[in-house]
N, C-alpha and C positions, 0 to 999 in steps of 0.2 A: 857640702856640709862645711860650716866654718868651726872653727875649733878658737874653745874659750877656754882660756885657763882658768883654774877654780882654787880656790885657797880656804884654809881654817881658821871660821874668824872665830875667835872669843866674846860671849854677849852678854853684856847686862843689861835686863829690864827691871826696871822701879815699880812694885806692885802697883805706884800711883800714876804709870805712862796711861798715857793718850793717844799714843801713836809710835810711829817707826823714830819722829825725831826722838823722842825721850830713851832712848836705846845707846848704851854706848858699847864702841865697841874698845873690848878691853885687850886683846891680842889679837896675832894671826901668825899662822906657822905657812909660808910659802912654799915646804916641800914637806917631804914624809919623811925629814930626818929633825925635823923642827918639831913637829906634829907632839911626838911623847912630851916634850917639855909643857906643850899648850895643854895639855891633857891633864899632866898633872897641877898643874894649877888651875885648870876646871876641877878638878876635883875637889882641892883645897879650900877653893870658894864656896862649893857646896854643900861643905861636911858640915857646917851646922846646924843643917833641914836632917841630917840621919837619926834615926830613934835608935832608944837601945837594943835593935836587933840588925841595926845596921843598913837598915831600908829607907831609902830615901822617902820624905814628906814631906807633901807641897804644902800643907796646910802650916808646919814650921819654917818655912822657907821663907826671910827678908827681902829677899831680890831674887828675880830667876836669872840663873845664869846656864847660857847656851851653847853648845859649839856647834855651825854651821857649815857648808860647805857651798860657798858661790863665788860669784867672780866680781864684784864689789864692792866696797864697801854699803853702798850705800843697798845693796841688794841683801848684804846679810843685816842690815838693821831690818827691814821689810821682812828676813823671815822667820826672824828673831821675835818679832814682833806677835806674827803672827800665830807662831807657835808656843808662846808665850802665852797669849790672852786667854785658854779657857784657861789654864796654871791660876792664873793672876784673880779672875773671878771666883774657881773651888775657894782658893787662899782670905780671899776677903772676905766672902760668903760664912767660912768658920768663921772669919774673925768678927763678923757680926753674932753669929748663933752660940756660938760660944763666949765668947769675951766681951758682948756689949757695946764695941767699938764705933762709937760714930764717924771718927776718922773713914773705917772702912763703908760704912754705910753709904756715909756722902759720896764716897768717888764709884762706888758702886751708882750709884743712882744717876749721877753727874755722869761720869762716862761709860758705860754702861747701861745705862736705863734701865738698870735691874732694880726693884725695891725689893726688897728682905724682910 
């Protein structure tokens, strides 16, 4: 068995990525005494998707922000990513059905090949 060290990355995805490259990554905590501080600024980032009962909503949410645990970087955009995309399509999908948005329609359509 080989042994990989794994780290906590911090992720942002852009509702409008295409992919792993559009993912950045915005921290990483190299041990479990870094880890609370990444945490709390995962949190910070996402407090503006919370509703007034304190429950996170993806369908308010600007950007998905992630924290992963792999071994690098280029691994936690891939699962950033990946864990991301249904987030990103629910998120568009209101914002077509509710709010008319062709901005979301198109990238819906375009990357995605979902019509609404």
């Amino acid at each position: 068995m080989i042994f990989k060290q794994k780290f906590y990355y911090l992720t942002k995805t852009p509702l409008s990525a295409e992919g792993p490259k559009d993912v950045e990554v915005i921290g990483r905590a190299d041990d479990s005494n870094e880890f609370p501080e990444l945490f709390k600024r995962y949190e910070e980032l996402r407090s503006h998707a919370f509703n007034n009962d304190k429950l996170y909503s993806i369908v308010r949410a600007d950007d998905i922000y992630d924290l992963v645990r792999t071994g690098t970087e280029k691994e936690a955009k891939e699962l950033a990513y990946e864990n991301a995309e249904p987030d990103i399509i629910t998120n568009l999908q209101h914002r077509v059905m509710q709010l008319g948005d062709k901005n979301a329609e198109a990238i819906l359509k375009e990357i995605h090949q979902i019509t609404v």
